[in-house]
N, C-alpha and C positions, 0 to 999 in steps of 0.2 A: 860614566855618570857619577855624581857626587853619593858619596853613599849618605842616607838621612840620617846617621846615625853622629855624623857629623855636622851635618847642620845646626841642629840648634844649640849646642853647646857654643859655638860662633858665634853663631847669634848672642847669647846673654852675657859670652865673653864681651863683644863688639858693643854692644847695648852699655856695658858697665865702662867699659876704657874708652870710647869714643868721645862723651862728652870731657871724661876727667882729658884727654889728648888736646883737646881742642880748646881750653881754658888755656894751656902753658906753650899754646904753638900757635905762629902765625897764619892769617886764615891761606897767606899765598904757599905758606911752605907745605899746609897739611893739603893743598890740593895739588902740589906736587909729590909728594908721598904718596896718595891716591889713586893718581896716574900711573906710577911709579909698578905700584902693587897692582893695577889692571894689566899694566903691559907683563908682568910675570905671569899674571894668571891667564890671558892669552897666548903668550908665547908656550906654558905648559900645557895647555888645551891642544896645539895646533899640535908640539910635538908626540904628545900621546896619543893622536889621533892616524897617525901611522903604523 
């Protein structure tokens, strides 16, 4: 499981850079970067789930 202690610090990182990312990047590329980063965080979910 995600430990909480990590969570929110993500969060107010993600909260602070998201929108500054999304001003200098195009809206097709940052939803490829996004997918991008889902399929990581699923494929490492799947394999730590072993």
């Amino acid at each position: 499981m995600l430990d909480s202690g990590l969570a929110l610090p993500g969060v107010l990182v993600g909260g602070q850079l998201g929108p500054r990312i999304a001003i200098h990047v195009n809206d097709r590329f940052l939803k490829e970067i996004f997918i991008f980063f889902l399929t990581l965080v699923g494929v490492h979910l799947i394999y730590n789930s072993f």
